[in-house]
C-alpha positions as CSV (number, residue, x, y, z in Angstrom):
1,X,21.5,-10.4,4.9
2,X,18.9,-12.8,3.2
3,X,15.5,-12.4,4.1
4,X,12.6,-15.1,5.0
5,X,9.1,-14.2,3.2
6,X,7.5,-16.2,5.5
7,X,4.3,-17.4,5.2
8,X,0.8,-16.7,7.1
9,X,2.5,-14.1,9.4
10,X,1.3,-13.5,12.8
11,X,-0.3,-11.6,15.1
12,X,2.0,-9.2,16.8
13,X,2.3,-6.6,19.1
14,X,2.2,-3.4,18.1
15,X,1.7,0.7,18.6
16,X,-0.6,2.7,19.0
17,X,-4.4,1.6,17.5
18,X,-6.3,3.6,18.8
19,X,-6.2,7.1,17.0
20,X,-8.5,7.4,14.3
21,X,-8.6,9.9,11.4
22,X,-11.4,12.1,11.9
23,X,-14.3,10.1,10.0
24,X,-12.7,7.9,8.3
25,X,-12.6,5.0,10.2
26,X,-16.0,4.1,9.1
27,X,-15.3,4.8,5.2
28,X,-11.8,2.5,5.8
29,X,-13.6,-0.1,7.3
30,X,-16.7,0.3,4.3
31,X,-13.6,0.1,1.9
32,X,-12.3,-3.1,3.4
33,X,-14.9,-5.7,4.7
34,X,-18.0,-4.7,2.1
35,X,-17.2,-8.3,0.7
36,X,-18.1,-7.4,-2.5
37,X,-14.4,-8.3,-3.9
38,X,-13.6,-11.5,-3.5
39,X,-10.3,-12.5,-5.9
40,X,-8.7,-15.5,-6.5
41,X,-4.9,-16.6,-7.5
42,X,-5.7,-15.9,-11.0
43,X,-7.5,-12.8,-10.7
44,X,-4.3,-11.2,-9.4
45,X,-2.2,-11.7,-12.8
46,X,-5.2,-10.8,-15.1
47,X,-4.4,-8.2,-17.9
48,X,-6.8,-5.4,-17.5
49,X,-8.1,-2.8,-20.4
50,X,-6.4,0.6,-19.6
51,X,-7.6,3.9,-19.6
52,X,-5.4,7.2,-19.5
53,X,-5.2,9.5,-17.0
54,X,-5.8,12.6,-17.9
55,X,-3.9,15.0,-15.8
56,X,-0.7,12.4,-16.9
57,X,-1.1,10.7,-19.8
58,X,2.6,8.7,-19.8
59,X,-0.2,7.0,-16.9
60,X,-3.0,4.7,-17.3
61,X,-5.0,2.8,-14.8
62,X,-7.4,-0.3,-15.2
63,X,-10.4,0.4,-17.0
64,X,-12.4,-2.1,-15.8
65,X,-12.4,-1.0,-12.1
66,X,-15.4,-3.1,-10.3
67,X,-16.2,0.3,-8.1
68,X,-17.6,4.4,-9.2
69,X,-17.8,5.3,-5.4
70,X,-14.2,6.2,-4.1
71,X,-13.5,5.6,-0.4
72,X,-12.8,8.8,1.4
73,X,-9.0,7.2,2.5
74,X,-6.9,7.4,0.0
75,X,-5.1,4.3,2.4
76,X,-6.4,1.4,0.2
77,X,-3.7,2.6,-2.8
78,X,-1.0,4.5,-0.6
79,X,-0.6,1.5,2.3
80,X,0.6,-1.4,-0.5
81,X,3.0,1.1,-2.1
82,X,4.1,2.6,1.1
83,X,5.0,-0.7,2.1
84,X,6.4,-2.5,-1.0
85,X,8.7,0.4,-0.8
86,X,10.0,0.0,2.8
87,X,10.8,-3.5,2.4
88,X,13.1,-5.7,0.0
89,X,12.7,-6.0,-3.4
90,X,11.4,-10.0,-4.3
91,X,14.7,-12.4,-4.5
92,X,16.5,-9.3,-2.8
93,X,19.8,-10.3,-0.7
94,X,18.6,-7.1,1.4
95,X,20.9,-4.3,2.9
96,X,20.9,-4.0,6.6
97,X,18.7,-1.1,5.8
98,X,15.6,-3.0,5.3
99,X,15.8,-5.0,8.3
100,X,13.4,-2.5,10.4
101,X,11.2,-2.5,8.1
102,X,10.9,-6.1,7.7
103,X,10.3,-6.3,11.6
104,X,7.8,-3.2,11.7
105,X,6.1,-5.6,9.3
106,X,5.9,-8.4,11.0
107,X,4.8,-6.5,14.6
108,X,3.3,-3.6,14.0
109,X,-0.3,-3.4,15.1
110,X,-1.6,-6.0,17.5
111,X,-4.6,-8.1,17.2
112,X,-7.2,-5.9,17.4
113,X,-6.0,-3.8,15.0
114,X,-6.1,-7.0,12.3
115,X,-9.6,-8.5,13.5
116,X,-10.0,-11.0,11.8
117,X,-7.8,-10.5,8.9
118,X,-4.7,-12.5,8.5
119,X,-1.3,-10.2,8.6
120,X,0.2,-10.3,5.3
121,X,4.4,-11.6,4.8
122,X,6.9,-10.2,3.0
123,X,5.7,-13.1,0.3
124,X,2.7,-11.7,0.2
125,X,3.9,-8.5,-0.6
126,X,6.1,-9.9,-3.3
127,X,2.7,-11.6,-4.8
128,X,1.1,-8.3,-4.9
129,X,3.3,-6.6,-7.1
130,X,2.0,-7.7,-10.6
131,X,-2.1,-7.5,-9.0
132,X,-0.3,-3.8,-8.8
133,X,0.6,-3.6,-11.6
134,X,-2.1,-4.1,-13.9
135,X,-4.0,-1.6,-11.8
136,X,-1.6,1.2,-12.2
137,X,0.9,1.6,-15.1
138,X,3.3,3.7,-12.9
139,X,3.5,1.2,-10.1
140,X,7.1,0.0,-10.6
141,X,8.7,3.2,-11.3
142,X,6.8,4.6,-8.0
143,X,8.1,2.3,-5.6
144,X,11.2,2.9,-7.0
145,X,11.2,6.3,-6.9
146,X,9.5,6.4,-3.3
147,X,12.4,3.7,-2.2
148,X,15.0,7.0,-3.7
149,X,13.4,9.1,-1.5
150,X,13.1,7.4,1.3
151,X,16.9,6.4,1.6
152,X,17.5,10.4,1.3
153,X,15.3,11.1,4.1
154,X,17.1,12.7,6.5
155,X,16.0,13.8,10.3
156,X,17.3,14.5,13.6
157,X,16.3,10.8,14.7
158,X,17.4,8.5,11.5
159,X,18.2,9.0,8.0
160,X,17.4,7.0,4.8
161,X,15.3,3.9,5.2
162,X,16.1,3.2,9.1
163,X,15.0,6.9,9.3
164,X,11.6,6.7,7.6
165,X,10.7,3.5,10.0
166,X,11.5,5.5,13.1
167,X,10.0,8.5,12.4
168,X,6.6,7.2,10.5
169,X,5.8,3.6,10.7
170,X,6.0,3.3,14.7
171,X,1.9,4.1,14.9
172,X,-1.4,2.4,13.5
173,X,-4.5,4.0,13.5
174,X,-8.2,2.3,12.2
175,X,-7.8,-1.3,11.0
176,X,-5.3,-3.0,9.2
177,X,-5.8,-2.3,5.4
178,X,-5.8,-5.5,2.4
179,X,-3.2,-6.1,0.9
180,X,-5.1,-6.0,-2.3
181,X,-7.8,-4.0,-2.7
182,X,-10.9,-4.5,-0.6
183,X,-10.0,-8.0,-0.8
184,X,-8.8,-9.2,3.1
185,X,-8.5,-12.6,2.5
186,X,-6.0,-13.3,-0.8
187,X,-3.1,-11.8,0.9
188,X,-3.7,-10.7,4.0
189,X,-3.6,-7.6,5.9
190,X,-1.0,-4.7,6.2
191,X,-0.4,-2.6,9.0
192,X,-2.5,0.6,8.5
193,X,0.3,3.5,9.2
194,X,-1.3,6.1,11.1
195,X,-2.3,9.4,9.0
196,X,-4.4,10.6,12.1
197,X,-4.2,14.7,12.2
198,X,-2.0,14.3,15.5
199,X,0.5,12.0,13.6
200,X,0.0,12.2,9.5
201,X,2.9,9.5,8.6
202,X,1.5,8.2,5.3
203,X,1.5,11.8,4.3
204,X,4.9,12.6,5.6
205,X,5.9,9.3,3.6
206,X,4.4,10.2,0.5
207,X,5.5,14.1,0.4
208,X,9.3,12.9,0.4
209,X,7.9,12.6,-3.6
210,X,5.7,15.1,-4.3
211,X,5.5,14.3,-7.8
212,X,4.7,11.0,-7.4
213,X,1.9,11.8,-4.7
214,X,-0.1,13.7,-7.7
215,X,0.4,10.8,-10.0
216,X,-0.8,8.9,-7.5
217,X,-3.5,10.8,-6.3
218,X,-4.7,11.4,-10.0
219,X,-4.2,7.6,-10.8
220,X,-6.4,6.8,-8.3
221,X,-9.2,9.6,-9.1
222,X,-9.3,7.9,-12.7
223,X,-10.1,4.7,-11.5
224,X,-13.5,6.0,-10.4
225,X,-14.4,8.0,-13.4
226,X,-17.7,6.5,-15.8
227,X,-16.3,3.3,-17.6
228,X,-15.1,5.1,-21.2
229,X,-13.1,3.0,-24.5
230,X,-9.9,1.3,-22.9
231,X,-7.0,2.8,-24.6
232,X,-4.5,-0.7,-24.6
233,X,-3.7,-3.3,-21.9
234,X,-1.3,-3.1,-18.9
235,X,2.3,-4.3,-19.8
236,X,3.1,-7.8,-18.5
């Protein structure tokens, strides 16, 4: 089937909302609404300066990151690919198996969960990609790769894609998370997956590639190293 992107997406019902991650709801919530980022159309297509990461150096990552004080959740990076993942590629006919995943989208969490954030669409998710991009080198080929693994996910309850949704994207816990980083407004809001100790779904998500969870992981620590030479720019 086709799929709508949709525009300013609603509300929703949702799951859950009210199991935290010990701590950390005040550091997400730091990450999100410290209105120090505030982006524009054209900031999300910039080129940025990269810098290498270390541990992988086929990686870079934007040099110019505005922040030198990570969050303690890792949720600001791991939400936007989690998602981008689950749902259809941009201009994508979309397989049945998507379908979930467009609707846990679109429902998951309910108001109190966004506040006063709007809840992104699948267009808005489609816009991110290239802000994505330029921040992390690897982005493409890790959605891709997390998209492999998540259609040979297997479990008593579901396999592939359909499996994924119903084991680990039925529960929210803090807020919803920005789309783009730290940034609520631009595009909206995406439902914050739970990764509460009781129910740890963005790590069960991002284990089904463990490789890619240490690119990640590293990825991200570079962004908050001291500002050093930029090595080239991001590919367009």
């Amino acid at each position: 089937m086709g799929y709508s992107a949709g525009g300013k997406g609603g509300k929703g019902r949702g799951k859950g909302g009210k199991s935290k991650d010990a701590g950390g709801a005040d550091s997400w919530d730091a990450a999100q609404s410290s209105g120090k980022i505030k982006l524009t159309l054209e900031d999300l297509t910039r080129v940025h300066p990269q810098r290498v990461v270390e541990a992988f150096p086929q990686l870079t990552v934007a040099a110019d990151w505005p922040e030198s004080r990570a969050p303690r959740s890792g949720s600001a990076f791991y939400l936007p690919l989690i998602w981008t993942a689950l749902l259809p590629p941009e201009a994508s006919e979309g397989p049945s198996c998507f379908d979930q995943s467009v609707q846990q989208l679109n429902s998951l969490g309910d108001e109190k969960h966004f506040k006063w954030a709007r809840r992104a669409s699948l267009l808005d998710v489609w816009q991110a990609q290239v802000y994505w991009r330029q921040i992390f080198s690897g982005w493409d080929d890790w959605v891709t790769r997390l998209r492999v693994a998540m259609a040979a996910f297997e479990s008593p309850d579901g396999c592939g894609i359909e499996g994924v949704v119903k084991c680990h994207v039925q529960r929210v816990s803090v807020t919803a998370g920005a789309l783009v980083y730290g940034d609520l407004e631009i595009l909206g809001a995406l439902p914050h997956i739970s990764n509460a100790r009781k129910s740890p779904d963005q790590d069960a998500i991002l284990e089904l590639d463990l490789a890619l969870r240490l690119e990640i992981e590293a990825s991200v620590a570079t962004l908050f190293l001291p500002p050093v030479a930029p090595v080239a720019n991001a590919p367009t």
